[in-house]
C-alpha atoms as an extended CHARMM CRD file, in Angstrom:
* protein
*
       213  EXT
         1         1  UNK       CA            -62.3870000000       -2.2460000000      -49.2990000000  PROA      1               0.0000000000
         2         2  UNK       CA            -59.7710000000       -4.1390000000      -51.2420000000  PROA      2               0.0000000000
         3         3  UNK       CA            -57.9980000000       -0.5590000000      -51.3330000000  PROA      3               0.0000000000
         4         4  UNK       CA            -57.7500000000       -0.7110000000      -47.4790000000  PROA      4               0.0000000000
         5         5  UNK       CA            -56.5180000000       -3.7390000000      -47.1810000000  PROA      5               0.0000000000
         6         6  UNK       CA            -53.6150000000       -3.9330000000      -50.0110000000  PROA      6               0.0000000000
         7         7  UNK       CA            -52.4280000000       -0.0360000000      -47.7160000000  PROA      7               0.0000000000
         8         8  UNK       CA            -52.6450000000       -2.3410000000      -44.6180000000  PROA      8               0.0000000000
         9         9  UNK       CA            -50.2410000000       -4.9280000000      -45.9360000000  PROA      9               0.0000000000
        10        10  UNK       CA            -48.1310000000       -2.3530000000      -47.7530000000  PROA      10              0.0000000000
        11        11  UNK       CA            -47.7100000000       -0.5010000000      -44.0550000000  PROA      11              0.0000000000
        12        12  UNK       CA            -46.9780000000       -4.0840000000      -42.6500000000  PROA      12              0.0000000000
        13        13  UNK       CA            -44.5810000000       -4.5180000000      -45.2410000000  PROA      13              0.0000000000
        14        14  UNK       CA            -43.0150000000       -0.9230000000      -44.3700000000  PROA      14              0.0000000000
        15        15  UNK       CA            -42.4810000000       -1.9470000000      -40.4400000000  PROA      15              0.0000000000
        16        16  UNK       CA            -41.7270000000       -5.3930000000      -41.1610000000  PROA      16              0.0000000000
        17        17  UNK       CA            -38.3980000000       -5.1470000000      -44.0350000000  PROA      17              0.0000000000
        18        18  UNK       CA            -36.2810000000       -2.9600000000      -41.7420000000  PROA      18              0.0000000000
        19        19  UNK       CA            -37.1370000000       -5.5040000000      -39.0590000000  PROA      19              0.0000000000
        20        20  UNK       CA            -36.0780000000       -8.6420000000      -41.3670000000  PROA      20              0.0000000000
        21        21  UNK       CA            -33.3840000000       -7.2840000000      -42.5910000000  PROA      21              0.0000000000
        22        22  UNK       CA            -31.5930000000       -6.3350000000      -39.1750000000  PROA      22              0.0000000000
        23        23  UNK       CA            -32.7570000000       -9.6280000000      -37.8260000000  PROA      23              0.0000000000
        24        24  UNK       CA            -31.1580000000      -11.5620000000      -40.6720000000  PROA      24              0.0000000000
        25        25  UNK       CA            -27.9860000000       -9.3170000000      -40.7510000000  PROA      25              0.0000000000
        26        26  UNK       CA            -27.5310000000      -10.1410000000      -36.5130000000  PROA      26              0.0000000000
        27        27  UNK       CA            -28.3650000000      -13.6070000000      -37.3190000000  PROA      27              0.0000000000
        28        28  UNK       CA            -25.4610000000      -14.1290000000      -40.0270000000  PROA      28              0.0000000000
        29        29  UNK       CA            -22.8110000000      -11.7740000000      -38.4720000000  PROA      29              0.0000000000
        30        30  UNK       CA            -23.6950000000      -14.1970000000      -35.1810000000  PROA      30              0.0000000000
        31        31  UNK       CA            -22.0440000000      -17.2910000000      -37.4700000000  PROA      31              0.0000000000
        32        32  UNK       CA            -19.4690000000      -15.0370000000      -38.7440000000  PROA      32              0.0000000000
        33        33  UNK       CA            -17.7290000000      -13.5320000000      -35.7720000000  PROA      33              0.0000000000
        34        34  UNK       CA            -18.0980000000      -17.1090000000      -33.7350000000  PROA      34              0.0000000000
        35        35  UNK       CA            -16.3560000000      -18.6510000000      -36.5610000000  PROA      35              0.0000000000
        36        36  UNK       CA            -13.7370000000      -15.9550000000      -36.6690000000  PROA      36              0.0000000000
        37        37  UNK       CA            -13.2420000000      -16.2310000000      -32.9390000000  PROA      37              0.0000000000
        38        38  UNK       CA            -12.8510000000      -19.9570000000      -33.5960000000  PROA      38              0.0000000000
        39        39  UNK       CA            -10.1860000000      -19.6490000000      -35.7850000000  PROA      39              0.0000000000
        40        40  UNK       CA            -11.9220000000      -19.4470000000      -39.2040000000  PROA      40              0.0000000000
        41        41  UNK       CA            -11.4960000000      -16.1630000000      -41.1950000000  PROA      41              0.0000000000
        42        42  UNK       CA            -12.9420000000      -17.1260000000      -44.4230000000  PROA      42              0.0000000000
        43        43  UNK       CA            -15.9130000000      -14.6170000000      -43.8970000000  PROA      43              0.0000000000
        44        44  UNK       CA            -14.1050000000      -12.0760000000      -42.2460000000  PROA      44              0.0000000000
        45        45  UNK       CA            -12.0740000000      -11.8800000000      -45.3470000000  PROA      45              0.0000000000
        46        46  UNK       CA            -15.3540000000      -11.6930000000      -47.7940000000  PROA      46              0.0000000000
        47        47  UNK       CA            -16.1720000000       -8.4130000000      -45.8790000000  PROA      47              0.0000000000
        48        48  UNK       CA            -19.1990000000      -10.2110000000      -43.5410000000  PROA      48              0.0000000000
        49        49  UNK       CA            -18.0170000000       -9.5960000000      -40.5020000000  PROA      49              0.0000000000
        50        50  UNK       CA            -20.1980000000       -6.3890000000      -40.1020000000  PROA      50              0.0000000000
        51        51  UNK       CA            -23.9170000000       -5.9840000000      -39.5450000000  PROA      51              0.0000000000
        52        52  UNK       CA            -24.1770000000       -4.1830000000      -42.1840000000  PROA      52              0.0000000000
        53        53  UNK       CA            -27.3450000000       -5.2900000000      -43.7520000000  PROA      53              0.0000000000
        54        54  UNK       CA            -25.7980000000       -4.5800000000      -47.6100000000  PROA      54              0.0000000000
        55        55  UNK       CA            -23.1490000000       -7.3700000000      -47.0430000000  PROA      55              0.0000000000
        56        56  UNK       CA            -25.8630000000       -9.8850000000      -46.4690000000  PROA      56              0.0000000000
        57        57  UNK       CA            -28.8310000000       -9.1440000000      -48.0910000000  PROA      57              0.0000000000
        58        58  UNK       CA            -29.7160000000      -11.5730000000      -50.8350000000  PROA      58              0.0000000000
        59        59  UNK       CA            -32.0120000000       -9.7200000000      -53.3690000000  PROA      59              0.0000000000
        60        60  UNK       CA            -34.4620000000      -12.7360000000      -54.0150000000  PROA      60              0.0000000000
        61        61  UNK       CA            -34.3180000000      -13.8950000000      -50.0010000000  PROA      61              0.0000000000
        62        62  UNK       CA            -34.0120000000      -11.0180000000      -48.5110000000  PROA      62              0.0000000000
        63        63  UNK       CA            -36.1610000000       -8.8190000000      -50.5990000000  PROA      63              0.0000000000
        64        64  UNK       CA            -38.1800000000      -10.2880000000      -53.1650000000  PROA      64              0.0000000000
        65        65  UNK       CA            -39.2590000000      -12.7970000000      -51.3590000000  PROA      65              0.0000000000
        66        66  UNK       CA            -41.0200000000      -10.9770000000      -47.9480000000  PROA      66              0.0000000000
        67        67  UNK       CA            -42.6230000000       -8.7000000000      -50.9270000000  PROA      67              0.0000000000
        68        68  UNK       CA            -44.2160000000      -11.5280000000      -52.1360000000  PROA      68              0.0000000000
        69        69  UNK       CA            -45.5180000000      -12.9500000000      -49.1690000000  PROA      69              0.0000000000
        70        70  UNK       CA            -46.7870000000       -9.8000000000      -47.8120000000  PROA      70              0.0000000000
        71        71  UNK       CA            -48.6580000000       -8.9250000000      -51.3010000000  PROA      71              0.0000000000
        72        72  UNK       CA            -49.7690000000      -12.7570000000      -52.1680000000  PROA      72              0.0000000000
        73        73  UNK       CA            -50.8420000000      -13.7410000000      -48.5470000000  PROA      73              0.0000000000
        74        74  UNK       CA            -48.9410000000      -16.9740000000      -49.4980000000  PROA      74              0.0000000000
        75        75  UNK       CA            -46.4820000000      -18.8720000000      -46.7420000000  PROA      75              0.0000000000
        76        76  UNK       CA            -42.7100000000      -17.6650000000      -47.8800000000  PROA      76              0.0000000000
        77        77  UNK       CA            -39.7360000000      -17.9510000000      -46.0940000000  PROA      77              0.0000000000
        78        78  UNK       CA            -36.4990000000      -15.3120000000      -46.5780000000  PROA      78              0.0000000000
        79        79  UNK       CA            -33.6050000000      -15.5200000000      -46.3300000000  PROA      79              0.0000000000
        80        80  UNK       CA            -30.0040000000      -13.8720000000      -46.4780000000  PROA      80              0.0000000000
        81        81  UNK       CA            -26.8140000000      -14.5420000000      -47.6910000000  PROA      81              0.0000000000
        82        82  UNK       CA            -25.0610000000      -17.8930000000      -46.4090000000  PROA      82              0.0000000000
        83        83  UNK       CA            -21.9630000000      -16.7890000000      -44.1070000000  PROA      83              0.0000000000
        84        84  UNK       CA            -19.4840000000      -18.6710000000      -45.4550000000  PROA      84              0.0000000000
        85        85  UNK       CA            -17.3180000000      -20.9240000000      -43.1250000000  PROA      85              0.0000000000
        86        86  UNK       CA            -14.3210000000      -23.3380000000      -43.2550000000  PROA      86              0.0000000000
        87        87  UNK       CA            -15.1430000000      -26.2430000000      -40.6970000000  PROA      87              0.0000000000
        88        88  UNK       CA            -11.5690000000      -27.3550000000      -41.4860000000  PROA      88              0.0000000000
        89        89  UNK       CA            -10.1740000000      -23.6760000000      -39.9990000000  PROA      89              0.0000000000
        90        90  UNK       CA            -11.6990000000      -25.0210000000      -36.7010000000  PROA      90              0.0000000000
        91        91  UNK       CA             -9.3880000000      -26.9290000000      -33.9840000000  PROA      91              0.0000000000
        92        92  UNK       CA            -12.3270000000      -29.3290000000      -33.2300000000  PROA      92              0.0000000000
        93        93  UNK       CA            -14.7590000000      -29.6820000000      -35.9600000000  PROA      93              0.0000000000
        94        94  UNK       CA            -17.9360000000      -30.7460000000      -34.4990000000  PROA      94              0.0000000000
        95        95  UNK       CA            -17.7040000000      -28.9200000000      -31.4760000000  PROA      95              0.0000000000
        96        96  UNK       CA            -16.7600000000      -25.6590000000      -33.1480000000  PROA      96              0.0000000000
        97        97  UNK       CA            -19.2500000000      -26.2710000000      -36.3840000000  PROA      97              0.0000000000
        98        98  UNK       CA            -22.0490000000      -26.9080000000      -33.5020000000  PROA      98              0.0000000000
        99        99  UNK       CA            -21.2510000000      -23.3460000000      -31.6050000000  PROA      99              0.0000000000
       100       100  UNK       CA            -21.2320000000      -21.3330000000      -34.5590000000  PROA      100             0.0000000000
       101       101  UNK       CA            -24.0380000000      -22.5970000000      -36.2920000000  PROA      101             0.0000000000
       102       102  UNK       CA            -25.9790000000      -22.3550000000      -32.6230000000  PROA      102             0.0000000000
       103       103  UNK       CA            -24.7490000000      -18.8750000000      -32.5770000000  PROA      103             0.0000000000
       104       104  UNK       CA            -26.7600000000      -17.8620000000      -35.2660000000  PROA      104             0.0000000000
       105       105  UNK       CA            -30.1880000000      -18.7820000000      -33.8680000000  PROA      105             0.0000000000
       106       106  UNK       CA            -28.9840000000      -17.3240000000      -30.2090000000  PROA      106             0.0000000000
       107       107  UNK       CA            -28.4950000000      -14.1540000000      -31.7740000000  PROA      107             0.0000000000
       108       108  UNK       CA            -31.6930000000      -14.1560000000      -32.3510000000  PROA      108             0.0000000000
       109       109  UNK       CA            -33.6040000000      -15.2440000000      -29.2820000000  PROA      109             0.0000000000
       110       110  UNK       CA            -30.7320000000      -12.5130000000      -27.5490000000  PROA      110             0.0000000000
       111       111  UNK       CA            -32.1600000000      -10.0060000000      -30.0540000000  PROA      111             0.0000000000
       112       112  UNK       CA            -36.2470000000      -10.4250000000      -28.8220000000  PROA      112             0.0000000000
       113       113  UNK       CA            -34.6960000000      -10.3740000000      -24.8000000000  PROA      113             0.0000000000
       114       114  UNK       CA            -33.2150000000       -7.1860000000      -25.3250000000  PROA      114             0.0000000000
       115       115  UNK       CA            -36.1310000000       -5.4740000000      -26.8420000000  PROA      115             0.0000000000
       116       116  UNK       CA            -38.4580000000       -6.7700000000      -24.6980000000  PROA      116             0.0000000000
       117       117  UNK       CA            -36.4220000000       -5.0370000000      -22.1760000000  PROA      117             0.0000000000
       118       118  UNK       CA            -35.4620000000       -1.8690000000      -23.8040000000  PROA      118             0.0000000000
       119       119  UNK       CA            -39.3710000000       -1.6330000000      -24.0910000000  PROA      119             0.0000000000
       120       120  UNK       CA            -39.5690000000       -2.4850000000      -20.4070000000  PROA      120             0.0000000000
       121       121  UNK       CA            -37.8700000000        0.1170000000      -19.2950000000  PROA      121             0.0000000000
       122       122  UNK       CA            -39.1540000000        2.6320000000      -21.4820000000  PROA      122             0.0000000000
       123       123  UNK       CA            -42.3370000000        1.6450000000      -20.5730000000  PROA      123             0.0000000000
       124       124  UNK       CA            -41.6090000000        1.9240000000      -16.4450000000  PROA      124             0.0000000000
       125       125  UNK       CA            -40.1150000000        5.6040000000      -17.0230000000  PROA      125             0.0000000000
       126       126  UNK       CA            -43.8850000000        6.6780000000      -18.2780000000  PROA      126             0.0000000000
       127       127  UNK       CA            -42.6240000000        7.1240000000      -21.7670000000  PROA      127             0.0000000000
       128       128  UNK       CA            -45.7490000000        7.1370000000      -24.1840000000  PROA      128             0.0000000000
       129       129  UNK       CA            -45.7620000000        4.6320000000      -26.8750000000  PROA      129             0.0000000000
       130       130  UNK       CA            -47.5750000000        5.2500000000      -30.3180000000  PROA      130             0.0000000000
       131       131  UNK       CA            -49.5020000000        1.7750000000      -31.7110000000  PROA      131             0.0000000000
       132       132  UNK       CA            -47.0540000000        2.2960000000      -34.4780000000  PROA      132             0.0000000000
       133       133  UNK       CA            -44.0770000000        1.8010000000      -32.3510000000  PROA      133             0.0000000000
       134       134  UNK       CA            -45.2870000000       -0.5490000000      -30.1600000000  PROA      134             0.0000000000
       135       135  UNK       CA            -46.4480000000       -2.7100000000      -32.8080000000  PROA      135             0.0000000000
       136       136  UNK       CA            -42.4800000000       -2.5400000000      -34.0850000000  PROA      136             0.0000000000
       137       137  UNK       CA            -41.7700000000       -3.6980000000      -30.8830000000  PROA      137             0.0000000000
       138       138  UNK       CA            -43.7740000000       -6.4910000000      -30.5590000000  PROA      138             0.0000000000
       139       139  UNK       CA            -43.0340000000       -7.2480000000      -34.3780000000  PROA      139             0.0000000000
       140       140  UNK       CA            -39.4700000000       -7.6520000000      -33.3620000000  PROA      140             0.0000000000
       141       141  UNK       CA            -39.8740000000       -9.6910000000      -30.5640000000  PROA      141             0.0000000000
       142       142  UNK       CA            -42.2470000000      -12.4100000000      -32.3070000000  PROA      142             0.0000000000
       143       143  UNK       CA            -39.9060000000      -12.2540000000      -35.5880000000  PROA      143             0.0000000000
       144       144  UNK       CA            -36.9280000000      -13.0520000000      -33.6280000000  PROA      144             0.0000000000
       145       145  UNK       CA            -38.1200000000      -15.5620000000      -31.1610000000  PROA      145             0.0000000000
       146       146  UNK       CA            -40.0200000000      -17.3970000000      -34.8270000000  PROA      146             0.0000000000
       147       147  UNK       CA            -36.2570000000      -17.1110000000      -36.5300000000  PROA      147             0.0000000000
       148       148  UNK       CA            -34.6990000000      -18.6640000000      -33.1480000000  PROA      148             0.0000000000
       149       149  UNK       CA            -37.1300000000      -21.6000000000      -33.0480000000  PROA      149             0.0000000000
       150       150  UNK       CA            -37.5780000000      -21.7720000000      -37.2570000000  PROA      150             0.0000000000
       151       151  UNK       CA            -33.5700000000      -22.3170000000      -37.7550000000  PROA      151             0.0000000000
       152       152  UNK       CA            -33.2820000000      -24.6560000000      -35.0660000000  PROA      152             0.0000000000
       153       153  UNK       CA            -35.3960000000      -27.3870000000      -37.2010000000  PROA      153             0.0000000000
       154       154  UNK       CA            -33.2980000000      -29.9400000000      -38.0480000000  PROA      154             0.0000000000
       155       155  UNK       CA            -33.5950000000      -30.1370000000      -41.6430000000  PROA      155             0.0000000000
       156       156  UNK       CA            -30.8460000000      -29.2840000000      -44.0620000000  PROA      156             0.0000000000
       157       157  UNK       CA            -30.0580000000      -26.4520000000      -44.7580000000  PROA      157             0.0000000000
       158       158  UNK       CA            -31.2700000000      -24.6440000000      -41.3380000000  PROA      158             0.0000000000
       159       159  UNK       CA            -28.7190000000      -24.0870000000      -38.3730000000  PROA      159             0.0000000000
       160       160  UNK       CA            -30.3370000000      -27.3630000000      -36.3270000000  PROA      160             0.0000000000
       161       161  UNK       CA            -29.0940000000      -29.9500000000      -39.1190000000  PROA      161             0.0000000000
       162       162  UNK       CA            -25.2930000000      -28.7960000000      -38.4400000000  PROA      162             0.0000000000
       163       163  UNK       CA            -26.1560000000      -29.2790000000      -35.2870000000  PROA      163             0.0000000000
       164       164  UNK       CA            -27.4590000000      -32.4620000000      -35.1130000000  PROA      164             0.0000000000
       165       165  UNK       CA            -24.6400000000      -33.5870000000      -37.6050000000  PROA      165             0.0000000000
       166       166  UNK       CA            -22.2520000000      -33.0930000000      -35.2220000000  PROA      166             0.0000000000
       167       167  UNK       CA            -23.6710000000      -33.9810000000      -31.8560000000  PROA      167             0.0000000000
       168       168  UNK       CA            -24.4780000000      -37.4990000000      -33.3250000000  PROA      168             0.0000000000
       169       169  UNK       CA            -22.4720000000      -40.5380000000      -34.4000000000  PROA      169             0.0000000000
       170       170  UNK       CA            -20.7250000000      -40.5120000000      -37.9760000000  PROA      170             0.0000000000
       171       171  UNK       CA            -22.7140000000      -43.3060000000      -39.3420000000  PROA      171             0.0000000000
       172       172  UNK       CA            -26.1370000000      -41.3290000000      -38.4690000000  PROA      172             0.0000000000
       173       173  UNK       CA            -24.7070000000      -38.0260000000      -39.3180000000  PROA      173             0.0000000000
       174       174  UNK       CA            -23.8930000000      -39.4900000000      -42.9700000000  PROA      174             0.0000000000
       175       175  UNK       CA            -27.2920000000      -40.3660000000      -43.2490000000  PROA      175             0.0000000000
       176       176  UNK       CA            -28.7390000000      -36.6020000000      -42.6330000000  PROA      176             0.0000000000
       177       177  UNK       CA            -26.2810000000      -35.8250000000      -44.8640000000  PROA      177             0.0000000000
       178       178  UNK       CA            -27.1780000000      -37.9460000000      -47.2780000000  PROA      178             0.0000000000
       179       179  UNK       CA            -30.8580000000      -36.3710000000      -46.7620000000  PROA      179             0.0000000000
       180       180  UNK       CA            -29.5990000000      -33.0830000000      -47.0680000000  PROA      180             0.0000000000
       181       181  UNK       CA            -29.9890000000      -32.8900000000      -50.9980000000  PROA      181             0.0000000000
       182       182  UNK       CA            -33.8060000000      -33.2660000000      -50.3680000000  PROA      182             0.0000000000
       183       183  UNK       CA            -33.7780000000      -30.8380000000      -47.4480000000  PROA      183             0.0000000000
       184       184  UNK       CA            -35.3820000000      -27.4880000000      -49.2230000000  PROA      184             0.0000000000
       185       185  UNK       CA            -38.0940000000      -29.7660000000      -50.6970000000  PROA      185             0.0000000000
       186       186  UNK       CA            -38.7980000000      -31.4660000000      -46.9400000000  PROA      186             0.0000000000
       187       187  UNK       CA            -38.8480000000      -28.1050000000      -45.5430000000  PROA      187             0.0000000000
       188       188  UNK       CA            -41.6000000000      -26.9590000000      -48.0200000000  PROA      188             0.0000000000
       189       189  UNK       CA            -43.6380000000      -29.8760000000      -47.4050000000  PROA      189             0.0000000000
       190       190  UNK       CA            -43.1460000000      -29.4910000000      -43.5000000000  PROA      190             0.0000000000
       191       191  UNK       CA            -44.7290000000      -25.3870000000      -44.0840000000  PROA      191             0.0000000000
       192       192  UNK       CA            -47.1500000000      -26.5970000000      -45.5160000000  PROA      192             0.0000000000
       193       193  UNK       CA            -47.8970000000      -29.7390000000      -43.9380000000  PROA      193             0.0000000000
       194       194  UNK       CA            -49.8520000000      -30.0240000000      -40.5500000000  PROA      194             0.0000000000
       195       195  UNK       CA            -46.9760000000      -29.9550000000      -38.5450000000  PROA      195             0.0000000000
       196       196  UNK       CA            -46.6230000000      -26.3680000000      -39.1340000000  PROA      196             0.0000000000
       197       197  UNK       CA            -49.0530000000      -25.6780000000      -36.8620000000  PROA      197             0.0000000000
       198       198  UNK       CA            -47.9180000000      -27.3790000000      -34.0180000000  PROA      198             0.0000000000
       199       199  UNK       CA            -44.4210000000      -25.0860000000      -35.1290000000  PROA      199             0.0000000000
       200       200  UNK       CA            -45.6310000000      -22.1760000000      -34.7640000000  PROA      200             0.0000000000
       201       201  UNK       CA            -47.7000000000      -23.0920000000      -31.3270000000  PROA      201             0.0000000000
       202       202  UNK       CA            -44.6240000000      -23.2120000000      -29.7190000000  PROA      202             0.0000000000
       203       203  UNK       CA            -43.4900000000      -20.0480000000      -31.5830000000  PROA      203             0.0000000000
       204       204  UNK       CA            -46.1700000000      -18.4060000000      -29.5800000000  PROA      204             0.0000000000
       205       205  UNK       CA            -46.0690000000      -20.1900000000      -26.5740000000  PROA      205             0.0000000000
       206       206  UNK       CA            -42.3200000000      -18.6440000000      -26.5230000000  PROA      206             0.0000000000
       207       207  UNK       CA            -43.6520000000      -15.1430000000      -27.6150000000  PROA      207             0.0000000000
       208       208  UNK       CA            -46.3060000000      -15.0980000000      -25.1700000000  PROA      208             0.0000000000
       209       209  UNK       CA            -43.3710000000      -15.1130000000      -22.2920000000  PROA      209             0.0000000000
       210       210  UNK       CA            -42.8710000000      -11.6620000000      -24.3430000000  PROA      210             0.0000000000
       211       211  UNK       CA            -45.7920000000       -9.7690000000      -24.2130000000  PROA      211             0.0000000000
       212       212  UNK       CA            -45.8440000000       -6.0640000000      -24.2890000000  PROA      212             0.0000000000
       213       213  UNK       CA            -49.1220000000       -4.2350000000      -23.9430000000  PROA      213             0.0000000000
């Protein structure tokens, strides 16, 4: 029995790295050609404006970690290389710091629309899905939509606290910032916490506006 289910996860784990990886690799080429576009070349430079999964994978983020999760049924989070960006590149900082960092997170939700209707229209022409492939399908969707909604928290170092830095004042935005040194420790506390659940209740009330049979 314990055989069975260690060649379930490892199949999981099969699907689900190709999936992360492209996901990730969309999400940071997002930031990168928004910031290029904006006026900031920095990345384009580093060789990151490509999707290109190589340029962005980060071996203990991007690989190690999902590995470990899948095999220690513990809560981990990946992740890939930072894009990097020059917010002084930009003609107006905040606004310009707020689109590119949204960008990153739209990629994503983008991402889930357009395979829920490449599988749409698959599905409509009669064409016979396997489990195995439908299950990538629906393992893309719910990945993508969880990144979109996960990176949107605003808690340093995630996408939503660049946002809220620069939608708000300067005296409150010095104060996130401020909180930002704690940020990786008040995002592990938040996964585990009970909040996490109500997280990931959205997550799926979003997916569920997805659902492919």
């Amino acid at each position: 029995m314990p055989e069975i289910q260690i060649s379930e996860k490892l199949i999981l784990l099969f699907y689900f790295l190709p999936i992360f990886l492209l996901s990730l690799s969309i999400h940071e080429y997002a930031h990168a050609i928004f910031a290029y576009k904006l006026g900031d070349d920095t990345a384009q430079k580093q060789g990151r404006l490509t999707l290109n999964p190589i340029k962005h994978i980060d071996l203990i983020g991007s690989i190690i970690m999902p590995i470990l999760a899948f095999t220690s049924g513990f809560m981990l989070i990946g992740w890939a290389k930072p894009v990097p960006v020059n917010r002084s590149k930009f003609q107006n900082f905040y606004r310009d710091d707020a689109i590119v960092s949204f960008a990153g997170p739209l990629s994503n939700f983008i991402l889930a629309v357009l395979v829920y209707v490449i599988y749409n229209i698959l599905n409509s022409t009669g064409f016979e899905f396997s489990n195995t492939l439908t299950n990538i399908f629906r393992l893309t969707i719910i990945f993508n939509i969880f990144l979109f909604c996960f990176n949107l928290l605003p808690i340093p170092p995630l996408d939503g606290s660049h946002i809220i830095f620069d939608l708000f004042p300067n005296n409150y935005t010095a104060k996130l910032q401020r909180l930002g040194i704690y940020g990786t420790l008040i995002l592990f506390i938040f996964i585990y916490s009970p909040l996490w659940a109500v997280f990931m209740n959205v997550v799926n009330w979003i997916s569920s506006y997805f659902k492919i049979s």
